[in-house]
C-alpha positions as CSV (number, residue, x, y, z in Angstrom):
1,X,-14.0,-1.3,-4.8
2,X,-10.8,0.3,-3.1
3,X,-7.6,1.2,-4.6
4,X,-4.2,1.0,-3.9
5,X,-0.8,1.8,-4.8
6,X,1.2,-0.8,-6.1
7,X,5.1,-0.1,-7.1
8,X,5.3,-1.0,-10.9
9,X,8.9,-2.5,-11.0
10,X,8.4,-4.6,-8.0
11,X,4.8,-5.2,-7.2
12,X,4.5,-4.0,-3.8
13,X,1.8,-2.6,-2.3
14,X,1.8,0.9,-0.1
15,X,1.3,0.5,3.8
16,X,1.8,2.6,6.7
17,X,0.6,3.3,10.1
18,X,-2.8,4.6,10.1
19,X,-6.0,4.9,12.6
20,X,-8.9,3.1,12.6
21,X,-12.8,4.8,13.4
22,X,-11.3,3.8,17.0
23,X,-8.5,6.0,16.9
24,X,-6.5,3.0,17.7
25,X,-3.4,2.7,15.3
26,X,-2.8,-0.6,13.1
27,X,-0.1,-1.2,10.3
28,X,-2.0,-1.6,6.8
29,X,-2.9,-0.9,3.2
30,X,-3.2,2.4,2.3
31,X,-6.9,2.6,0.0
32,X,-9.0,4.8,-1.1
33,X,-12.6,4.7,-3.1
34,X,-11.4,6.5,-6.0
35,X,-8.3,5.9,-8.0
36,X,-6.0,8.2,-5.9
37,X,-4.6,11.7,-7.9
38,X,-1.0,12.3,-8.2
39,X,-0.9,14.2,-5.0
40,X,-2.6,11.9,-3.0
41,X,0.0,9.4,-4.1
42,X,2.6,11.9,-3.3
43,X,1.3,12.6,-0.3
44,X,0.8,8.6,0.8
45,X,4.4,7.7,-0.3
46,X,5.4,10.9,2.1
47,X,3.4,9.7,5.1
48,X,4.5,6.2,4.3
49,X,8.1,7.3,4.7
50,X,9.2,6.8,0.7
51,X,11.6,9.9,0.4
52,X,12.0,10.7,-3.4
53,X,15.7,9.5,-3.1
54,X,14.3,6.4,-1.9
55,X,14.9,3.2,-4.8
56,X,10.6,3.2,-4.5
57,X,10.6,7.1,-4.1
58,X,9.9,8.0,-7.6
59,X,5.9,8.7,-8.0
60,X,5.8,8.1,-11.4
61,X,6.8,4.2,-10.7
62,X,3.8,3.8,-8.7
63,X,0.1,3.4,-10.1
64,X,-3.2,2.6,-8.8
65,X,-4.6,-0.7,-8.3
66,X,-8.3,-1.9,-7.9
67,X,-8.5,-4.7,-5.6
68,X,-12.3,-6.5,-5.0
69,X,-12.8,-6.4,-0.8
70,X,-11.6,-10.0,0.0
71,X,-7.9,-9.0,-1.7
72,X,-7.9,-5.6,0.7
73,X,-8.4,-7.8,3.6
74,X,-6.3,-10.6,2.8
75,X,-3.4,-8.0,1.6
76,X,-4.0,-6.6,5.6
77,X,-3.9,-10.1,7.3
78,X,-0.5,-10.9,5.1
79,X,0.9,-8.0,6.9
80,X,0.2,-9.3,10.5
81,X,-0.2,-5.5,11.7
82,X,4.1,-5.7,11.4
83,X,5.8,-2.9,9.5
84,X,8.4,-5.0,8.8
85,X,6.3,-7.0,6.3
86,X,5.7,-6.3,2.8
87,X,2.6,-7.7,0.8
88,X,3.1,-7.4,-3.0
89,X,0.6,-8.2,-6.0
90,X,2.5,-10.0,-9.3
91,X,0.2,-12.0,-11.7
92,X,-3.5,-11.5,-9.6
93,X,-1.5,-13.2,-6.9
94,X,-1.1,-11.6,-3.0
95,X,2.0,-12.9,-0.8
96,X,4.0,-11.4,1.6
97,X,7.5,-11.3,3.1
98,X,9.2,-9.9,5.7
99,X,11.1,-6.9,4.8
């Protein structure tokens, strides 16, 4: 099952550009197999662009989230490849807004 880092005051989940096997870049979910360690959050929220100033910037407000497969890819369609759109998870529910 992947993981991901969801804010804890506001439910939203961590994206950024990344590459695919391709090399070609896409807007999406930031995962990982395993639960991610502090600094791997710390590191994600950096190459996501959160500076610790930043209202989300504080790593101990984020925490790791299992998602089954389906949610991954449904929490990557809901952001439309757009970096201006935010996909959150409250109450086992995914939606998305625009930023």
């Amino acid at each position: 099952m992947p993981y991901v880092m969801k804010h804890s005051i506001t439910g939203t989940l961590l994206a950024s550009v990344q590459r695919n096997g391709y090399k070609l870049a896409y807007y999406g979910i930031m995962n990982w197999e395993e639960p991610p360690t502090v600094e791997q959050m710390a590191e994600a929220l950096a190459e996501a662009g959160v500076e610790p100033g930043d209202p989300a910037g504080k790593i101990e407000d984020w925490e790791s989230l299992s998602l089954n497969e389906h949610e991954m890819k449904m929490a990557n369609v809901k952001l439309r490849n757009d970096p201006r759109r935010v996909v959150y998870y409250r109450n086992g529910i995914l939606a998305a807004k625009d930023a």
